[in-house]
N, C-alpha and C positions, 0 to 999 in steps of 0.2 A: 504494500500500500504506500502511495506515496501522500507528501504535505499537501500537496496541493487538492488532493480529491476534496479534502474538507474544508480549503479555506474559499473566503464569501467573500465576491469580489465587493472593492470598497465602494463602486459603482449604483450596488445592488439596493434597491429601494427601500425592502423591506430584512435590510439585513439583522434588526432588531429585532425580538420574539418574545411570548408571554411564558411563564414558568412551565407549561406543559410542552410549548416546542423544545424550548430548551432542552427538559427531559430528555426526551424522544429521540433530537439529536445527540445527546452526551450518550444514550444505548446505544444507538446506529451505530456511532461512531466507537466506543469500546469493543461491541460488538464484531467489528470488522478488523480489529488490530488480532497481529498473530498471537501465540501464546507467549513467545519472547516478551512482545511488545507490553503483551497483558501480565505478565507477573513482574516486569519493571514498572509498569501504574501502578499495582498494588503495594511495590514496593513503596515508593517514592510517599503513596498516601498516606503508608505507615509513619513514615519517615515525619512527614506532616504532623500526624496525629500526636507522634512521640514531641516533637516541637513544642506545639501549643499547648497539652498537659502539663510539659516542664515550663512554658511561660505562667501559666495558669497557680501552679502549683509554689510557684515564685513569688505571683505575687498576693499572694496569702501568706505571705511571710514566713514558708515553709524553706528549709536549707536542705534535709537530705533530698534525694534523687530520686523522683517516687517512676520513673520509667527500671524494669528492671532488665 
């Protein structure tokens, strides 16, 4: 798959969309990524998720490291 199948030319009228297209496309589009592709997103989200619990967890005034 390449970049470009998914990007919206800047052209494009309606290249804004309501919370359900959005959806729809964010499936489509995972959907269509290899399995390579797909367990480096999953990676990466974790990688996310681990971030903002240890921002979260910070600023509660907490010091140990609650990701383990």
């Amino acid at each position: 798959m390449t970049e470009q199948d998914w990007r919206i030319a800047e052209s494009a009228e309606d290249w804004e969309c309501g919370w359900e297209a959005s959806e729809r496309f964010q499936l489509r589009y995972f959907r269509a990524l290899s399995l390579t592709e797909k367990l480096k997103a999953v990676e990466e989200m974790a990688e996310v998720a681990e971030h903002l619990q240890r921002r979260a967890w910070e600023r509660r005034g907490h010091t140990a490291n609650p990701v383990r």
